[in-house]
C-alpha positions, 0 to 999 in steps of 0.5 A: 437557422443560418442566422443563428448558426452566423450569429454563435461564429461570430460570438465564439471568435470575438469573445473567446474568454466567455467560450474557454469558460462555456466549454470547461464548464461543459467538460466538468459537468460531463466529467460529474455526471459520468462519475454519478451514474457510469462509475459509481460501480466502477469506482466501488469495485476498484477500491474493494479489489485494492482493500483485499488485496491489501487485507485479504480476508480481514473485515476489521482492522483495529489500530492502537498505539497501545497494546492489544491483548485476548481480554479486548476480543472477549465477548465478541463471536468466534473469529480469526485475527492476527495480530500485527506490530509494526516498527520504523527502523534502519537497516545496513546495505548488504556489502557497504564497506564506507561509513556505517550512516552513509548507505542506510536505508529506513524501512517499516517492518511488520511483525505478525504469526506467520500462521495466522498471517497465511491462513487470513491470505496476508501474505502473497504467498504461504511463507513459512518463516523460523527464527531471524528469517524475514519475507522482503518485497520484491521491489526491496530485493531489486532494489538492493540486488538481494536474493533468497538466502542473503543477510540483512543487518536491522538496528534497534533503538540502542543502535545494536545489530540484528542479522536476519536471513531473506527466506522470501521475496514476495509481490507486493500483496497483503501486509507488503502493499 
């Protein structure tokens, strides 16, 4: 035994290449066989917790560049759905006094019924929006010091202004993740 063990030291220490590449190959395939049989679960609960919290109760998303309409649903079984566009936009910072372009900020917007949204759990919250009120993420608000109440300026393709009121500032869950 002491012959062997005498033998490996001296290999390890006058080939240390050879001892780099033995021990990384160890580490990976410990690193493959854990993932294979310890985390498959694991790795499967955490990717099914991110999706409904990102969809809440949703088990089909459809995406299209074109537009949906009640005629695509025929003949499917009775379902809930809401329907959701969404937009790349700008919008002005609240309170910017110098050149209009210099503190813009780009942002996706979601557009959906706010009542279809809440009964799916989309938002994080029960929101109940009205006419040119808007929900903003939390990290928005922080961000750009805005709080329940302020005036958000958003522009369309001609460049025109529209003024929404915050009406909720919500965590980041559902349609805001």
């Amino acid at each position: 035994m002491g012959v062997i063990f005498k033998h490996t030291l001296k290999n390890m220490f006058s080939k240390p290449f050879r001892t780099i590449m033995l021990v990384l190959c160890i580490v990976i395939c410990s690193f493959a066989g854990m993932m294979t049989f310890d985390m498959s679960n694991s790795v499967r609960n955490v990717l099914e917790s991110a999706f409904l919290s990102m969809f809440g109760d949703s088990n089909v998303m459809v995406s299209t560049m074109n537009d949906l309409s009640e005629v695509d649903y025929s003949g499917l079984p009775e379902h809930d759905k809401t329907l959701i566009t969404a937009k790349n936009t700008t919008f002005n910072v609240p309170g910017n006094t110098t050149y209009q372009y210099f503190n813009e900020k780009s942002i996706l917007i979601y557009t959906a019924d706010i009542n279809d949204a809440n009964e799916m759990d989309l938002m994080a919250a029960d929101v109940d929006l009205a006419r040119n009120e808007i929900a903003i993420p939390k990290s928005l608000a922080e961000e750009l010091k805005l709080k329940v109440g302020d005036t958000v300026e958003f522009f369309d393709e001609e460049q025109k202004t529209h003024e929404y009121s915050v009406k909720a500032i919500l965590s980041y869950k559902g349609m805001l993740s």
